[in-house]
TORKETI-23356 format. One record per residue: residue in three letters; x, y, z of N, C-alpha, C in turn. Coordinates in steps of 0.2 Angstrom, whole numbers, plus 5000, padded with zeros to 4 digits. Atoms other than C-alpha are relative to their C-alpha. Layout:
N
AlaXYZXYZXYZ
...
# end
This chain:
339
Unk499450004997531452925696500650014995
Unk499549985006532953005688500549915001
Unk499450065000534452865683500550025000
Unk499249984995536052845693500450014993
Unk499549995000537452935684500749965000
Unk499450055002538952805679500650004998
Unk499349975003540652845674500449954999
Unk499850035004541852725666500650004999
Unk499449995000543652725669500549934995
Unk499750045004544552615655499549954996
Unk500750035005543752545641500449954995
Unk499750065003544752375637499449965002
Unk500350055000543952225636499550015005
Unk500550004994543152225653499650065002
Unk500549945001542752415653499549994994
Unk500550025004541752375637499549945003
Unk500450054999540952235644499450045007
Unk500549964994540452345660499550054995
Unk500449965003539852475648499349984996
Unk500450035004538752365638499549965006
Unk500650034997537952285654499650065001
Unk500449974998537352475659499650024995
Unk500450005006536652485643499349975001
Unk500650065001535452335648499650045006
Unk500250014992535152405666499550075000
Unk500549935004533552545664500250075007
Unk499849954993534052615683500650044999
Unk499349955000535752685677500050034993
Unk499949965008536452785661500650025001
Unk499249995001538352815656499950084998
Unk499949955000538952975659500750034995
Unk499249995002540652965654500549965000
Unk499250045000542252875648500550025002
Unk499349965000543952905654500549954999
Unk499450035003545452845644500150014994
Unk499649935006546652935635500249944993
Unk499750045006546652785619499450034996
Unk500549985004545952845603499449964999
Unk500550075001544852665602499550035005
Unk500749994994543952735620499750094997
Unk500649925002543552925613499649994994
Unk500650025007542852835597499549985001
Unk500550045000541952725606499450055005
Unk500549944997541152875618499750044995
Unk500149955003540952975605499249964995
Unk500750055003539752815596499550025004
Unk500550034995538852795612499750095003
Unk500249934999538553005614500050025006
Unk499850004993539453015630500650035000
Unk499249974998540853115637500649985000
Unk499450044998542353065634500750045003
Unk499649954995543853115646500849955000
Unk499550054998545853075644500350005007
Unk499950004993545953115662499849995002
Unk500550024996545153035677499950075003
Unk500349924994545253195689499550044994
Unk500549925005544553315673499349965001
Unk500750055001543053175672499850015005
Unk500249994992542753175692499750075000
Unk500349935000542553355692499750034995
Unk500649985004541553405678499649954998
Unk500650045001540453245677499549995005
Unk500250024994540453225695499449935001
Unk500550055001539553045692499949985008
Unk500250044991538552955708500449965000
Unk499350065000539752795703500549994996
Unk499349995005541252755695500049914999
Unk499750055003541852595687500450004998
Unk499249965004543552585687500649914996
Unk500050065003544152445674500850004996
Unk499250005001545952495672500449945000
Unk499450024996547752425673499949965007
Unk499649994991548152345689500250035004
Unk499749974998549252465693499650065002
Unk500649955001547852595690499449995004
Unk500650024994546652505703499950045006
Unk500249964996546952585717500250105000
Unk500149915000547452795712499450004998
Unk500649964999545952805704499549975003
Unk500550024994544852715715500150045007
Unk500049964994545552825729499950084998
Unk500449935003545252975717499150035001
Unk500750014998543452925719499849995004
Unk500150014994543352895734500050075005
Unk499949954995544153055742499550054997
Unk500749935003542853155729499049965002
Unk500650035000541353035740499749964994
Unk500550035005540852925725500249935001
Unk499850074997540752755729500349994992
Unk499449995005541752655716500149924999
Unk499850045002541752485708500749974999
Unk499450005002543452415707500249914997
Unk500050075002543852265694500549975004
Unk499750064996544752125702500750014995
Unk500249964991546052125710500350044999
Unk500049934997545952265720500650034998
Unk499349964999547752305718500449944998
Unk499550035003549352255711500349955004
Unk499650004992549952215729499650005007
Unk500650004993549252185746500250065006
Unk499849914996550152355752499550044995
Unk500549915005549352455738499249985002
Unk500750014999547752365741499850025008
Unk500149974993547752415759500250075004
Unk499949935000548052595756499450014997
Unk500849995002546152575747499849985006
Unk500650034994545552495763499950055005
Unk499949934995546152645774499550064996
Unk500249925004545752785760499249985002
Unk500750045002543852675760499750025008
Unk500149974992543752695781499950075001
Unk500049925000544352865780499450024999
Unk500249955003543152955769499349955002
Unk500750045001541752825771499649984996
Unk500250025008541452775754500149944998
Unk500050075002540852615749500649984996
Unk499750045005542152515738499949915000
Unk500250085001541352345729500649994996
Unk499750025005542552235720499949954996
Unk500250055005542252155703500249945000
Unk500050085000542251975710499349994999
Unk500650025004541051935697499549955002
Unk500450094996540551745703499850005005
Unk500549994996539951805716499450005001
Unk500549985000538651865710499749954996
Unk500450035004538251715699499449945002
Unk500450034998536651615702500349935002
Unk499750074998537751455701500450015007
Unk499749994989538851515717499650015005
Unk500650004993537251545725499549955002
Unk500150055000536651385721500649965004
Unk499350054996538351295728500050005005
Unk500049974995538351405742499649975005
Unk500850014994536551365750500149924999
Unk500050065001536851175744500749995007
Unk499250024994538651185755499850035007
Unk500649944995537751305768499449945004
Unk500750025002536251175769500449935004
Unk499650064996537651025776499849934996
Unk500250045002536850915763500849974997
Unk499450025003538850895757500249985007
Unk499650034995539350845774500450045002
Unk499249954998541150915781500350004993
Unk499949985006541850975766500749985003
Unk499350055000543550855764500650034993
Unk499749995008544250895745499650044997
Unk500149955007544351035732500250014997
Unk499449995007544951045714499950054996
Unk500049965003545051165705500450014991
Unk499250025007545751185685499850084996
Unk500149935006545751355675500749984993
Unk499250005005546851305660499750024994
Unk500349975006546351395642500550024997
Unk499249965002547451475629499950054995
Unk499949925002547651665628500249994993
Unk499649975007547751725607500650015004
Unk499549994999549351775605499850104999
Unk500049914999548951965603499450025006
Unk499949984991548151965621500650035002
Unk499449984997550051995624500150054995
Unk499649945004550252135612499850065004
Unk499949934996549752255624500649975006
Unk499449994997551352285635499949985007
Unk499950054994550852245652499849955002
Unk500350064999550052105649500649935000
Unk499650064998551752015650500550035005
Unk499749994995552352095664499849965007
Unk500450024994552452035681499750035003
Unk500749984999550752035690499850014996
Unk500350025005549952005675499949944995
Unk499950075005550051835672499549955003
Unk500850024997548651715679499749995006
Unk500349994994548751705696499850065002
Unk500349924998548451885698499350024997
Unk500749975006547351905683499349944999
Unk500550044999546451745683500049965007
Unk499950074995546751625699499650035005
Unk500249964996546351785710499449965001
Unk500650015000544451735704499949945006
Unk500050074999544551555708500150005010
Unk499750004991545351585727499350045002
Unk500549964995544051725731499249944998
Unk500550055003542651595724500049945006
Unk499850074998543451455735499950045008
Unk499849944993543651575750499250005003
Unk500849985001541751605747499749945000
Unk500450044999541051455746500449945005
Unk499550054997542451345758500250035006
Unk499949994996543051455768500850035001
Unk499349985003544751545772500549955002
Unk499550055002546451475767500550005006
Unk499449984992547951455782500649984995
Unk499550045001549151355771500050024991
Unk500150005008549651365752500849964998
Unk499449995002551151265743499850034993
Unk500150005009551451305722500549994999
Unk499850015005552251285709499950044994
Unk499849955004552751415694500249994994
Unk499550015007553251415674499650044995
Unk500249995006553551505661500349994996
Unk499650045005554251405651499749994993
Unk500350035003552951405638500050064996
Unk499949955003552851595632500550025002
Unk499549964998554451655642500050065001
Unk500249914997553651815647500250015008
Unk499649994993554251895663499550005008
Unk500550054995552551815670500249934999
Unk500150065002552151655674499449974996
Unk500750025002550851555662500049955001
Unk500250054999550651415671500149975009
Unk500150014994550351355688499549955005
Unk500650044996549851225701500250035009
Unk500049974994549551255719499349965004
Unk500350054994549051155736499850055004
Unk500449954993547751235749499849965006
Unk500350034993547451195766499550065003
Unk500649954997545651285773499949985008
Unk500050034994545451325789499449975004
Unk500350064998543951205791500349914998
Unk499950074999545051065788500349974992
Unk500050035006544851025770500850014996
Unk499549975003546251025759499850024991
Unk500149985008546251085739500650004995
Unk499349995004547251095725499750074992
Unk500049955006547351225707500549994997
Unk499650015006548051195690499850074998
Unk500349945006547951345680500550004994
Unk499449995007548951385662499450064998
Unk500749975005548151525650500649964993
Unk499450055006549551405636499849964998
Unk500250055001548551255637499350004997
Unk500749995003547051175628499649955005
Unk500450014996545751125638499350015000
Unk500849995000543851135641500050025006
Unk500249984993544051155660500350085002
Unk500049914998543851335664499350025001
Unk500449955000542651435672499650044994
Unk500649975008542251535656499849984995
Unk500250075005542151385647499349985002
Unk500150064999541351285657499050055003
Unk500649954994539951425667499550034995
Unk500449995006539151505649499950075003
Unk500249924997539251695659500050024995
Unk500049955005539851765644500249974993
Unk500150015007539551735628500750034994
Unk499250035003541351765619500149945001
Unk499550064999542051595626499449964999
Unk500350075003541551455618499949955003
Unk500450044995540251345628500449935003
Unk499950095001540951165634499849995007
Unk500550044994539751085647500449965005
Unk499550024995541151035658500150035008
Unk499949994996541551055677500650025000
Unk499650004997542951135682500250035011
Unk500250014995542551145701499949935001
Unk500050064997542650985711499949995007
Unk500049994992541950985730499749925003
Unk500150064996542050825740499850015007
Unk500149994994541250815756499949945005
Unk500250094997540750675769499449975000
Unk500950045002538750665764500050004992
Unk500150005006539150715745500350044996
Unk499349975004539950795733499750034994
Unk500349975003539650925721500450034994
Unk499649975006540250965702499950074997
Unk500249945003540251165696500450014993
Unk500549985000539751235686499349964997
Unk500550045004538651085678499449985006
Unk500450014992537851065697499949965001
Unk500150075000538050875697500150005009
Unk500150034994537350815714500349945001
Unk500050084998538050645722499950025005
Unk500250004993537550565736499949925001
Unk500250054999537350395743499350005001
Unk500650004999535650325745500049975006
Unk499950014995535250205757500549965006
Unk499250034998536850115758500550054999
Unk499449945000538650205760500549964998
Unk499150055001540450155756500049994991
Unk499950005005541250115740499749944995
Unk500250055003540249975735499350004999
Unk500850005000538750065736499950064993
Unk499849955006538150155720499850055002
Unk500249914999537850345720499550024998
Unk500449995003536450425716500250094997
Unk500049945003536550585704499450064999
Unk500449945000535650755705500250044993
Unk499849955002535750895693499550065004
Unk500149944998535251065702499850044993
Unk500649945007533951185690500450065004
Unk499749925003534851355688500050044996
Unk500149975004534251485680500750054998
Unk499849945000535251575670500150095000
Unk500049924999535751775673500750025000
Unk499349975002537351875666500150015009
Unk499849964994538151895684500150084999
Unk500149955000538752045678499450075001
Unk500649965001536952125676500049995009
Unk500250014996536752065695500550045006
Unk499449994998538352135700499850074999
Unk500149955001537752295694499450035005
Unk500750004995535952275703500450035007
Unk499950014994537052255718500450085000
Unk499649964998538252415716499450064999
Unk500849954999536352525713499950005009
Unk500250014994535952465729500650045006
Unk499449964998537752495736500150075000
Unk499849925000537752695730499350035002
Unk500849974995535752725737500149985008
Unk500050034994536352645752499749965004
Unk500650064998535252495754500549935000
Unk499550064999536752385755500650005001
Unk499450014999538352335760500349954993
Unk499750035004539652275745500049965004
Unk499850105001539552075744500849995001
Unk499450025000541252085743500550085002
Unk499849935001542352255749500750014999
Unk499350005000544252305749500349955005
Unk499650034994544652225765500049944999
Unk500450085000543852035760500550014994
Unk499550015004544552065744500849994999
Unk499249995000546352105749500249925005
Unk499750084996546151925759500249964995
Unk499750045004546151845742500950014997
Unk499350005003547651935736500449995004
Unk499550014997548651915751500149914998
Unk499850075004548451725744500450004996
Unk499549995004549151755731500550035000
Unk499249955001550451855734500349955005
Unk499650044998550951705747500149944993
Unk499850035003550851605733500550014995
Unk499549965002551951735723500649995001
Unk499450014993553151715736500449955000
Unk499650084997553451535740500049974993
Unk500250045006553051465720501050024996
Unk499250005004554951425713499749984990
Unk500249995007554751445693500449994996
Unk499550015004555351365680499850024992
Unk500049965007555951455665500049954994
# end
């Protein structure tokens, strides 16, 4: 069986990290890079792959079966709908769009033409949310009461030396919190209510780097989010999950899910639960959950093979995704920010 045809639109961080999974995965092979930076023609030109400073020239003479498009924000949705209108389904890294207009001009273009679009809501695909999930799923947590959340880490300073990365829509609720919402959305359920809070008080970029924010879901539960990329901390997702080997391990939780049977720590999987007595005077018994681990990425990729043969529907598409951004962007809205 010949192997799917891949193309590769932006070769920063996360475009290399995509490039480096199709590497692993034997069902696919890299056809081609598109990005007009000396750093991405060097690195195609390593890897013995086309490289393209245009998407359109790339589209038309690579013609790849899928696209991964690892751009800008700004850049999420043209050329995702460049791939789209030439039928090629088309991973789009998170989020979908800079805005919940622009990302709902991919949801129409995606209708239109009938072309799958999955987006790079990575945690989704991770063993551990699919563990959380079937444990909260399963009602062994009860009615789900409370949720905490913390993303706080702290960005090098030459993270900001590329120029949009201290523009606004570029600061953590767009680039990182997005994850956390759509995560929380996915295993909790959708949001009705959001307050926050805003500061950039800390680099004075014309983002914010730091932020808390109140959630009410519409089963009831309420939640809360701290994030900063300024602060030091151990609580983080890429800290705390060990997805990816850059971020340095620290075995902490930063999920927190309270329910009315029990209560659940991620990413460390810590079970509680009452035994045969209840109330606060009873002690708790603790679980750790066995999960093996698996790069989501790699699984992420299994899933958008399946997605361009037709054997699946994207786990997550533009329309699901543009719910988390409409989150944020009410939280954009309503978050007063101090300078």
């Amino acid at each position: 069986m010949s192997r799917i045809r891949l193309a590769v639109i932006g070769a920063g961080a996360i475009g290399r990290k995509h490039i480096d999974v199709i590497t692993q995965v034997p069902q696919v092979e890299l056809a081609a890079i598109a990005d007009p930076s000396p750093q991405a023609e060097a690195l195609a030109k390593s890897l013995g792959v086309a490289w393209y400073a245009d998407v359109d020239t790339m589209l038309e003479h690579e013609q790849p079966q899928g696209v991964i498009n690892a751009t800008p924000n700004t850049l999420h949705v043209p050329c995702a709908i460049a791939c789209i209108e030439r039928g090629i389904p088309v991973l789009v890294e998170k989020p979908v769009a800079e805005s919940p207009e622009r990302a709902q001009e991919l949801v129409l273009a995606a209708k239109k033409h009938g072309v799958p679009v999955l987006v790079g809501h990575h945690r989704r695909h991770n063993a551990l949310t699919a563990a959380a999930k079937a444990l909260i799923d399963s009602g062994e947590l009860g009615k789900i009461v409370a949720v905490s959340a913390h993303w706080i880490l702290q960005k090098p300073d030459d993270y900001f030396d590329i120029a949009w990365r201290r523009e606004p829509g570029a600061g953590p609720l767009l680039v990182n919190l997005v994850h956390d919402i759509d995560l929380l959305r996915y295993l909790i359920g959708e949001i009705e209510e959001v307050q926050a809070m805003t500061s950039s008080a800390t680099r004075g970029f014309a983002n914010e780097d730091s932020a808390v924010v109140n959630l009410r879901f519409a089963c009831g539960a309420l939640g809360s989010a701290v994030l900063s990329d300024c602060g030091v901390s151990p609580w983080s997702w890429e800290m705390n999950s060990a997805e990816n080997a850059i971020y340095a391990h620290t075995p902490e939780n930063c999920y927190l899910i309270s329910g009315s049977k029990g209560a659940l720590a991620i990413p460390q999987m810590r079970w509680w639960r009452y035994g045969e007595r209840s109330g606060w005077h009873a002690p708790l018994l603790q679980e750790t959950l066995e999960v093996e681990p698996i790069d989501p990425f790699i699984l992420q990729l299994h899933h958008f093979v399946q997605v361009i043969n037709g054997n699946a529907a994207p786990i997550i598409d533009a329309a699901d995704a543009l719910r988390s951004l409409e989150i944020i962007d009410a939280i954009r809205q309503i978050a007063p920010t101090a300078a």
